[in-house]
N, C-alpha and C positions, 0 to 999 in steps of 0.2 A: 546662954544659948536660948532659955526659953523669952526672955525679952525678942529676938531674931529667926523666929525659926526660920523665916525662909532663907537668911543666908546661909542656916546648918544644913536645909533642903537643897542649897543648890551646890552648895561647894559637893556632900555627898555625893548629888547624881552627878557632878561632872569629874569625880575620882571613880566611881563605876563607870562614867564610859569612857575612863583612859584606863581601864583596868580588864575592861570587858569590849575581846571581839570576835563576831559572831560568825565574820567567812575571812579565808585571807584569798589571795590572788594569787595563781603561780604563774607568773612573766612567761616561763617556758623558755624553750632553745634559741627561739624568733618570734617576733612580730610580724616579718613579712609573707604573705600568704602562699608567694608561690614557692616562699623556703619551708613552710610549713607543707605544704602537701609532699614537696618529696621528704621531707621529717616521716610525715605520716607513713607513706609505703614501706619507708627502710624499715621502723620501727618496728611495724608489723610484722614485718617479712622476721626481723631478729627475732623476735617475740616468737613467734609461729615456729621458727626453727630452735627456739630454747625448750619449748614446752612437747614438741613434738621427738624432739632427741631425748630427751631427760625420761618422759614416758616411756618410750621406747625400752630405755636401758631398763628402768625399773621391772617394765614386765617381760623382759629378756631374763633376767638375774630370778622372777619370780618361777617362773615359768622351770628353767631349767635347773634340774637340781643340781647338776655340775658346777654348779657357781654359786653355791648355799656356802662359801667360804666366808673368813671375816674380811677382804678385801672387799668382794662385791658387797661384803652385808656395808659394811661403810660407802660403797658407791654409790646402791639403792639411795642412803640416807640424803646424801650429797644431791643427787637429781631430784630429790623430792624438795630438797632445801633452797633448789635454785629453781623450780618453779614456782614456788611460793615467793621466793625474792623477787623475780622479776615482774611477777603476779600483783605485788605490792605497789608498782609505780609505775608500769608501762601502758595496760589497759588504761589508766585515770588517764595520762598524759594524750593518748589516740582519741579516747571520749572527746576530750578538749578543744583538738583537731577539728572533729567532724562537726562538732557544735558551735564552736567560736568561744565559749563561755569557758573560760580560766579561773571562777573562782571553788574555792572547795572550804565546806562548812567547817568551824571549829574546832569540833569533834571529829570529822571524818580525818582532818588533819594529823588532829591526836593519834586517829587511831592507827591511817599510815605512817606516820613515825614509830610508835612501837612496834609494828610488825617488820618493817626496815629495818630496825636498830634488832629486832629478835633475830630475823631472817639472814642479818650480816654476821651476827656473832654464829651463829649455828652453822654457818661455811666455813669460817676463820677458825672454828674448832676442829670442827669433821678434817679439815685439810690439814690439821697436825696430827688428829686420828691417824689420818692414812700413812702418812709419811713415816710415824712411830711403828705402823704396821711394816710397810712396805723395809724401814729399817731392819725388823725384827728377823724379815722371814730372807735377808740378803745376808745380812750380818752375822746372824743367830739362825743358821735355818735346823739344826739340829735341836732346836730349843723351840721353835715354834708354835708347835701345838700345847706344851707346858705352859707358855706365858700366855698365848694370845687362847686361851679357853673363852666357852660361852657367856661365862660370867663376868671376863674383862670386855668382851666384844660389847655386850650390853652395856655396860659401865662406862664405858667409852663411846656410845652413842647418847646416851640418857642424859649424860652433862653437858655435852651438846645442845642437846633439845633445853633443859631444864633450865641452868644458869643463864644463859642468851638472855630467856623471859623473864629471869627479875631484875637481871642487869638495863633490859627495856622498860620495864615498869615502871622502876626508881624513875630513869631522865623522862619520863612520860608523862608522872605525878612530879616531879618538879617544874615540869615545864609548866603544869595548869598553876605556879604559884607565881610567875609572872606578869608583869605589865605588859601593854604594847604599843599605849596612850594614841590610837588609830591609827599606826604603821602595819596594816594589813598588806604591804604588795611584798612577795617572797620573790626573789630575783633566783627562780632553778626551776624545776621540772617537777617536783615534788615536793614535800614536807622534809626538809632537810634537819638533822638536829640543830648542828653547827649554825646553819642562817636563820630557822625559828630563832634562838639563843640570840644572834649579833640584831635582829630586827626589835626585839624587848628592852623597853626601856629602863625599866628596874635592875638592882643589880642581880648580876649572872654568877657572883664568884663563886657561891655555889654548884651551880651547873658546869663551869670550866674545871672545878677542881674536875668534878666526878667526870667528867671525861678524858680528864690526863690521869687520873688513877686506875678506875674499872677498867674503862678501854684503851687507853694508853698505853700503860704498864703493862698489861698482860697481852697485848696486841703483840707489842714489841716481845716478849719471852716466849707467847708461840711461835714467832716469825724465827727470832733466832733457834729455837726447839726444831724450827721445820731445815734450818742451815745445816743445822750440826749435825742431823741426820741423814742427811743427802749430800753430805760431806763425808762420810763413812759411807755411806752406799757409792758413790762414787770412787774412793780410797779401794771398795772389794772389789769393784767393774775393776780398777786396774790391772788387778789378781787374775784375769779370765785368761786365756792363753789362745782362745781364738780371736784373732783380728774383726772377724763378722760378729760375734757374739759382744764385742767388747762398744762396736759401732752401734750395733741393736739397742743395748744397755744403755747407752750413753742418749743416743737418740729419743727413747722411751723417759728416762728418768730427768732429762735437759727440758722436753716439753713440759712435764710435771710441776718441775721447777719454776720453767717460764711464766705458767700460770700462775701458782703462788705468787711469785713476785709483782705480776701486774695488779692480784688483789690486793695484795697485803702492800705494795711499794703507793697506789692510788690513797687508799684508806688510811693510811700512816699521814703519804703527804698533805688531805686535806685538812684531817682534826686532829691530828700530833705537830704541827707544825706553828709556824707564827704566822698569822692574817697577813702579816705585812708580806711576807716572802710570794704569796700568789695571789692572784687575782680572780672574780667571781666565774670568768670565763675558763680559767684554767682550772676551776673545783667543779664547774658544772660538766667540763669534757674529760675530769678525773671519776665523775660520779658516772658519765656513760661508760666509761669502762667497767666499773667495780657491780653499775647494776645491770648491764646488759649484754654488754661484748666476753666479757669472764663463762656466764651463766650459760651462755651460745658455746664457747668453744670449749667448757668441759667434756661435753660428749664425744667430741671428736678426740681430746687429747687424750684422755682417761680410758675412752670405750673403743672407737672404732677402729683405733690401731691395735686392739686390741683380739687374737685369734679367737679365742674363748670367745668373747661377747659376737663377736662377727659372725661365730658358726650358730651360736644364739639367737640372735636375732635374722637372720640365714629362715629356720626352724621355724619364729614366729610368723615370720611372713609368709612363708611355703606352707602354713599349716593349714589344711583343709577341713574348716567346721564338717563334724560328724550329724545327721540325722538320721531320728529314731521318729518311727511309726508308732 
């Protein structure tokens, strides 16, 4: 080597710069601009309606102590979780828009993937949270307040928040140990795991494992955890003996369901599945589901057919700021 150095200097720098890169590109929904600007309006408008419902609830649920239950305390969590999900990739995506420039720095990539992959797991908990709850107090309502104490409502929220963030960490710091040998262009809207992963040249068997284990496995055991209790909450709706009550029941806990399903049936099919079975278009308009159309219509499904929150939020808006001399 020391007879050569500059061939050990060059081979070096040309394995650091297939190793090392410093923006990638996100292709986005479209290239064509006049499909990009109505991109741009919709998005916003969803956007604006996620974050302005989501708020809402929150200081609806803060505000009124009627609703210091552990249902709303899980709701709170929930609105809070989905404005920070959609917070994570919708803004960057509108920037994009308005500027023309699609690319996003290394790091900043980095860092919306972790908060994506924190922000997904932290809904996909919280929504078996609820379901376990909403189980409890249909199935067991004479047991209620015994099980679902302050200190399981906590416990129940806190692993939530907490696991999410190391199960993002991990695929976060693996991803910085790949290659990418200058395939910087990402074909989605965001910092995807799954597509960062398929665009690296290096091997991924690592990173595939820990996404068919961590999120995989446990994806699929909430989702079923979330069946089989709204398979029993259902089984006691049958038991109701008014016709109206039993419609109500069904109609409430059918929507609940629905949404579940469109998270957890999206998120399943893009990263538990085989690459071959879908195509980049069908994971990019699985990922508008799971990060923006989901995040938009919990408030509706969860809150505003809901009386309690509607006479809540009724209260905030009617509430006339007090002044003092």
């Amino acid at each position: 080597v020391s007879l050569f150095p500059h061939v050990f200097t060059n081979r070096t720098m040309e394995q650091k710069n297939q190793s090392e890169v410093s923006e990638f590109i996100l292709l986005g929904l479209s290239s064509k601009p006049e499909q990009e600007r109505l991109l741009f309006f919709l998005f916003m408008l969803m956007y604006l309606t996620t974050v302005l419902g989501n708020l809402l609830i929150i200081l609806a649920i803060t505000i009124d102590s009627r609703l210091h239950t552990p249902m709303y305390f899980f709701l709170s969590n929930l609105s809070l979780g989905d404005i920070c999900f959609t917070t994570t990739t919708i803004p960057k995506m509108l920037v994009s828009y308005i500027s023309g420039n699609k690319e996003i720095l290394y790091i900043s990539c980095l860092a919306q993937l972790f908060f994506l992959s924190w922000f997904a797991g932290l809904d996909s908990i919280l929504l078996a949270s609820m379901a376990y709850d909403r189980y409890i107090a249909i199935c067991a309502p004479l047991h209620y307040t015994m099980i679902m104490t302050p200190r399981v409502c906590v416990l129940l929220v806190a692993v939530p928040w907490f696991w999410p963030c190391v199960n993002a960490l991990t695929h976060t710091v693996l991803i910085t140990q790949l290659s990418f040998c200058g395939h910087n262009e990402i074909p989605h809207f965001f910092c995807d795991l799954g597509v960062v992963i398929r665009i690296a040249c290096s091997d991924t068997s690592i990173n595939d494992l820990l996404i068919y284990t961590m999120g995989g496995l446990t994806a699929i055991i909430r989702f079923m955890g979330i069946l089989i209790s709204y398979f029993h909450i259902f089984v006691a709706i049958l038991k109701i003996p008014s016709a109206y009550g039993k419609w109500k029941a069904f109609s409430t806990c059918g929507s609940h369901l629905t949404v579940v399903c469109l998270f957890y049936g999206t998120i399943i099919g893009v990263y538990f599945s085989p690459t071959s079975t879908h195509t980049a278009q069908q994971d990019i308009a699985s990922a508008v589901m799971y990060t923006a159309v989901t995040p938009m219509l919990n408030p509706f499904i969860y809150s505003l057919r809901n009386n309690d929150i509607k006479g809540a939020l009724r209260m905030l808006l009617l509430r006339k700021p007090g002044f003092s001399l």
